[in-house]
VMD Tcl script that draws the C-alpha trace (Angstrom):
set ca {
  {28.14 -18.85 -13.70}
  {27.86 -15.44 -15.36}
  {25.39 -13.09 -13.93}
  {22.29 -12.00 -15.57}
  {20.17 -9.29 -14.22}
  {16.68 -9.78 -16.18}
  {14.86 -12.73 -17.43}
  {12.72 -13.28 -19.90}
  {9.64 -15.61 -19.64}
  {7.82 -16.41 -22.78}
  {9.77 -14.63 -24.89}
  {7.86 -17.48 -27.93}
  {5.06 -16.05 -27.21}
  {4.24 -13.34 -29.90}
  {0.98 -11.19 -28.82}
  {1.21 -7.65 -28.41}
  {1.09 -7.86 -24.70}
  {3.94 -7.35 -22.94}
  {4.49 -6.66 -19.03}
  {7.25 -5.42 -17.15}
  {8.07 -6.53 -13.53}
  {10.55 -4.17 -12.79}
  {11.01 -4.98 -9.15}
  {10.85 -8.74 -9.44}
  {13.12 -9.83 -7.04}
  {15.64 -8.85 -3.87}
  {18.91 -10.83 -4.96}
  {21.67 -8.82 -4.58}
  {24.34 -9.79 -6.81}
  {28.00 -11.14 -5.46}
  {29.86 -7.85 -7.11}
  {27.85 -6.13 -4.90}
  {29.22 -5.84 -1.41}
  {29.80 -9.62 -1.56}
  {26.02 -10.68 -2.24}
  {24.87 -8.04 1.03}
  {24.20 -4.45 1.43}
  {23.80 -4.66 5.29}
  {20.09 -5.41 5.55}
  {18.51 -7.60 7.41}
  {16.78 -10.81 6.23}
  {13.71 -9.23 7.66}
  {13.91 -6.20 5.82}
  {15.01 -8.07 2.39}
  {11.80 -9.37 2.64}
  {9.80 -6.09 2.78}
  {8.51 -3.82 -0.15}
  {11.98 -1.77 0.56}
  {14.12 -4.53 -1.37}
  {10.98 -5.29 -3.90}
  {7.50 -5.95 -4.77}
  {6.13 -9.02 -3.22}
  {4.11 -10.86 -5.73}
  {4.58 -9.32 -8.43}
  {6.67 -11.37 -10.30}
  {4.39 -14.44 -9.96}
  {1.37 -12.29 -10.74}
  {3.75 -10.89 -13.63}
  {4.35 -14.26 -15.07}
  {0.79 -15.53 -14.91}
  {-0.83 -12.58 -16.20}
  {1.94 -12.20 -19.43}
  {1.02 -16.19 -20.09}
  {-2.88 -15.16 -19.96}
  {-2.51 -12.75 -22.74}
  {-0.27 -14.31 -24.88}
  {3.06 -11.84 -24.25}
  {6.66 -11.92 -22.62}
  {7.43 -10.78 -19.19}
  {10.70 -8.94 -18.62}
  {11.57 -9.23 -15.14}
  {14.59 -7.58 -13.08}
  {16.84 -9.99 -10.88}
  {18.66 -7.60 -8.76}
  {16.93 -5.39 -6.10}
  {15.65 -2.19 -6.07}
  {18.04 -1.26 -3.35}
  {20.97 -2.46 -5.62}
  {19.69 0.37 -7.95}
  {16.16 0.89 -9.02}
  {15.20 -0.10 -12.53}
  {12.35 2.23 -12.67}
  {14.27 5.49 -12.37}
  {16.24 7.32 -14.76}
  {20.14 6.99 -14.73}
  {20.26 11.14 -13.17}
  {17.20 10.74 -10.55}
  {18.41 10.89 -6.91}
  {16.69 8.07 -5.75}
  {18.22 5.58 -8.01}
  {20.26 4.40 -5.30}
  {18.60 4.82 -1.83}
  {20.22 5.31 1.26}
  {17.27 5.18 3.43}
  {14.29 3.64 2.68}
  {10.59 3.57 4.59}
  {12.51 4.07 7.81}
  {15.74 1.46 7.11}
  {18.69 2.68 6.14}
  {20.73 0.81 3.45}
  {24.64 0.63 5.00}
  {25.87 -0.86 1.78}
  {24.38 1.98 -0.78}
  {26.10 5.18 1.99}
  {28.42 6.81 0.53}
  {28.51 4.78 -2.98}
  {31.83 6.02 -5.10}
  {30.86 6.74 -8.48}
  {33.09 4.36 -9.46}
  {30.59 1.51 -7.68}
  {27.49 2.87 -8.64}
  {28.36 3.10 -12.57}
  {29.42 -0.47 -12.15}
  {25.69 -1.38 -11.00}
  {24.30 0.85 -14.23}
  {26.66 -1.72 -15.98}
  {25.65 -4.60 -15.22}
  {21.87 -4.36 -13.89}
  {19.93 -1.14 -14.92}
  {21.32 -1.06 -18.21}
  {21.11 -4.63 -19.84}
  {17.38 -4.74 -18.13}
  {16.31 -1.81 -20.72}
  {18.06 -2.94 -23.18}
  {16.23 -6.67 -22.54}
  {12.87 -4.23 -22.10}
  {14.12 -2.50 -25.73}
  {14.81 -5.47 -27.69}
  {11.64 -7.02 -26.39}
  {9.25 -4.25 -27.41}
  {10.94 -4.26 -31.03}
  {10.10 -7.37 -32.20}
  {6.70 -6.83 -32.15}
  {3.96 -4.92 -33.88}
  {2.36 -2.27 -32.26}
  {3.30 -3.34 -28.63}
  {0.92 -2.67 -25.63}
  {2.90 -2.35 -22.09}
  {1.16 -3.10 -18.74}
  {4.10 -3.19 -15.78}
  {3.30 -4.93 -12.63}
  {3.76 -3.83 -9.38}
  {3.02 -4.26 -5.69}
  {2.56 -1.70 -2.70}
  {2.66 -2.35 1.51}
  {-0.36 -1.71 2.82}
  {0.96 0.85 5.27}
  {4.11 2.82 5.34}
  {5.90 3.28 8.84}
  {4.25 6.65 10.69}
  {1.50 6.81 7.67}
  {-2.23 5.92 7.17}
  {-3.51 2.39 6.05}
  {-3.55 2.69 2.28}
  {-7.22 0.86 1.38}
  {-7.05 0.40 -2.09}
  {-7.01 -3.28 -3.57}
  {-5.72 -1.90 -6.95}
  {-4.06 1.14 -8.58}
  {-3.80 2.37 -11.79}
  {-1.50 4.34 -12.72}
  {-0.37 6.98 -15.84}
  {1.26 9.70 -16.74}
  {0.80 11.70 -20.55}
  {-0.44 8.65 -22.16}
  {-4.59 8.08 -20.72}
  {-5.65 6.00 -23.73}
  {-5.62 2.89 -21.98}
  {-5.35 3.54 -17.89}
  {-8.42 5.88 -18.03}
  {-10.87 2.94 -19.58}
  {-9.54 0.99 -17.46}
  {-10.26 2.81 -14.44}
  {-13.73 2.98 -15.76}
  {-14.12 -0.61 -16.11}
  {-12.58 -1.82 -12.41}
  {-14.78 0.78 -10.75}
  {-17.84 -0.33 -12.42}
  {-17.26 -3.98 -11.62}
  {-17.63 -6.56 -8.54}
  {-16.46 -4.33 -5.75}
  {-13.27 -3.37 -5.54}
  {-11.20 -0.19 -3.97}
  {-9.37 1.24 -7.07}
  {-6.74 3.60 -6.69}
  {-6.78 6.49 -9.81}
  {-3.05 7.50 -9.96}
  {-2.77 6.27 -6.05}
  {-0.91 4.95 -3.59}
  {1.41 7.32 -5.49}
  {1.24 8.84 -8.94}
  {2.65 7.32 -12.14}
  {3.86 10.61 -13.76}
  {8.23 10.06 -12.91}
  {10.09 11.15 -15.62}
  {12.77 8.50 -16.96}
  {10.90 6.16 -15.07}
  {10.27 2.59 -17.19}
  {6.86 3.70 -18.70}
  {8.24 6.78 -19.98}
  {11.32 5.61 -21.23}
  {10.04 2.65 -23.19}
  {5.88 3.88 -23.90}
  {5.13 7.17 -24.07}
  {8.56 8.28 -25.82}
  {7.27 5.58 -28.32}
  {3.35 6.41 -28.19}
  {2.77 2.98 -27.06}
  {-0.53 2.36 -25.32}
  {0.70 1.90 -21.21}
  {-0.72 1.15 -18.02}
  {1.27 0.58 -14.28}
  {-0.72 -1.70 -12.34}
  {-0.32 -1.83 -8.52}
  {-1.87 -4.50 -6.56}
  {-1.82 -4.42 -2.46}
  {1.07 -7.35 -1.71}
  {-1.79 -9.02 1.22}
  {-3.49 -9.87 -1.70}
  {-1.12 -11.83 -4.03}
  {1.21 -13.39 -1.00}
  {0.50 -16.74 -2.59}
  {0.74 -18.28 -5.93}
  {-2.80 -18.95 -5.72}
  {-3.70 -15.20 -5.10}
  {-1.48 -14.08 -8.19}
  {-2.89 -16.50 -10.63}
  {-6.21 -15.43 -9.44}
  {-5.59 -11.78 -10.24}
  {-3.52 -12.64 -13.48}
  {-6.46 -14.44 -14.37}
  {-8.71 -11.31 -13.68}
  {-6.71 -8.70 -15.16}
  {-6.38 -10.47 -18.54}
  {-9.78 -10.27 -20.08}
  {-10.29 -7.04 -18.43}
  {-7.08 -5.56 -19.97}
  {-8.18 -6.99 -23.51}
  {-11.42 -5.69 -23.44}
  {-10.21 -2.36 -22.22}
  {-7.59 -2.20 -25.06}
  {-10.40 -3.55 -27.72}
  {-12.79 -0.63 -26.30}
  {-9.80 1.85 -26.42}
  {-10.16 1.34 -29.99}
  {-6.09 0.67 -29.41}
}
mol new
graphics top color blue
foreach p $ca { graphics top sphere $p radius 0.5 }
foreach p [lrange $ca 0 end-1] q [lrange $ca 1 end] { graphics top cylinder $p $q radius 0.2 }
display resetview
C-alpha cells in the first residue's frame, strides 16, 4: 500500500474553519530506517515523537465548527512539519534529553527524501485545503508535557499562541481569561513567533486570521477529555472570530 503522510478528515465539510494538527501522530514510515529511528517504545510515546491528544481533540473540534482537519502521519522526529525546509531543527538529533540514533548524521541525500515524501505533500494537502475556501480562518492544534526533563512544572491548562497576526489570538486571550477558571498561557509554554513555521507559511503570508492552540497533554489523554475541550473551544473560537469583526 502506497504511503501517505497527511490525512484529511472532513474534507465535505465547507465552513471557513480549518485546523491543522501538525504533529498528529509518531509512525515512522518503512523508507525510513525500516519503520525505526532507534527510539524506544517508551520514548515514541512521549511529546518528543508528537503531541498526545491532539489529533483526537483536532478531529472533534474541526467537526464542531463545521471545517477539515489536516493532520500529519509521520513523526516529528522523522522531520518536523512545523519548521521551515532551512531551520536547524527540522530534523532533531536530540530531543528533551533523548537522542534520536536514526536522525545522527542524516546524508542529505536521506533527509531530502523525507522533504519528499512527508513535509512537502503535508503543505501542499494544508495549501490545497485552504484554497478551496472563502476567506479561511486557521486554528492549529497542539499539545505540550507538563514538565520538561531538569525544568519547572509548566501550570498552564491552555496556550495561545501568535506571531504578526493578533486579530484573532488576542480576543481570544481575553475571552479564556475572563471565563470559568482556567490557567492561560499568552504566547507560553513557548512563543508562536518561528519563521517558516506552519502559521506563517500558510496565514500570515496570506493575511488569514490564525491562532496555535496548546493544550497540556494530562488533560486530553482520553477521547473523552478531547471531545470535551473540542466541544469548549468551538463556540468560544466562533464568538471570538464574530467579535473580531473577522
Amino acid at each position: 500500500m502506497t504511503y501517505n503522510p497527511v490525512v484529511i478528515n472532513g474534507a465535505e465539510r465547507a465552513g471557513r474553519w480549518v485546523v491543522l494538527c501538525d504533529h498528529a501522530s509518531n509512525y515512522v514510515p518503512d523508507f525510513v530506517n525500516d519503520g525505526g529511528l532507534g527510539v524506544t517504545d517508551t520514548d515514541m510515546a512521549r511529546h518528543i515523537a508528537y503531541d498526545p491528544g491532539a489529533e483526537g481533540v483536532s478531529r472533534a473540534l474541526a467537526a464542531a465548527l463545521g471545517g477539515p482537519a489536516v493532520l500529519s502521519r509521520f513523526s516529528r522526529l522523522v522531520i518536523d512539519p512545523n519548521r521551515g525546509e532551512d531551520d536547524p531543527t527540522l530534523i532533531m538529533q536530540l530531543y528533551d534529553g533523548t537522542i534520536i540514533p536514526g536522525n545522527r548524521g542524516i546524508s542529505a541525500l536521506d533527509a531530502d527524501e523525507r522533504l519528499r515524501r512527508c513535509h512537502r505533500p503535508y503543505h501542499a494537502a494544508v495549501t490545497t485545503t485552504l484554497a478551496a475556501r472563502t476567506a479561511p480562518v486557521v486554528v492549529s492544534v497542539h499539545s505540550f508535557t507538563p514538565q520538561l526533563q531538569g525544568r519547572p512544572p509548566r501550570p498552564w491548562q491552555i496556550g495561545v499562541l501568535y506571531s504578526t497576526d493578533t486579530r484573532l489570538a488576542h480576543p481570544l486571550l481575553a475571552r479564556l481569561k475572563g471565563g470559568p477558571a482556567l490557567s492561560v498561557g499568552d504566547n507560553r509554554p513557548y512563543t508562536g513567533h518561528l519563521p517558516g513555521d506552519t502559521i506563517a507559511r500558510h496565514a500570515i503570508a496570506q493575511g488569514r486570521p490564525n491562532v496555535l492552540i496548546e493544550l497540556r497533554n494530562d488533560l486530553i489523554e482520553t477521547d473523552a477529555q478531547q471531545r470535551a475541550w473540542a466541544q469548549r473551544l468551538a463556540p468560544i473560537l466562533v464568538e471570538t472570530l464574530a467579535f473580531a469583526g473577522l
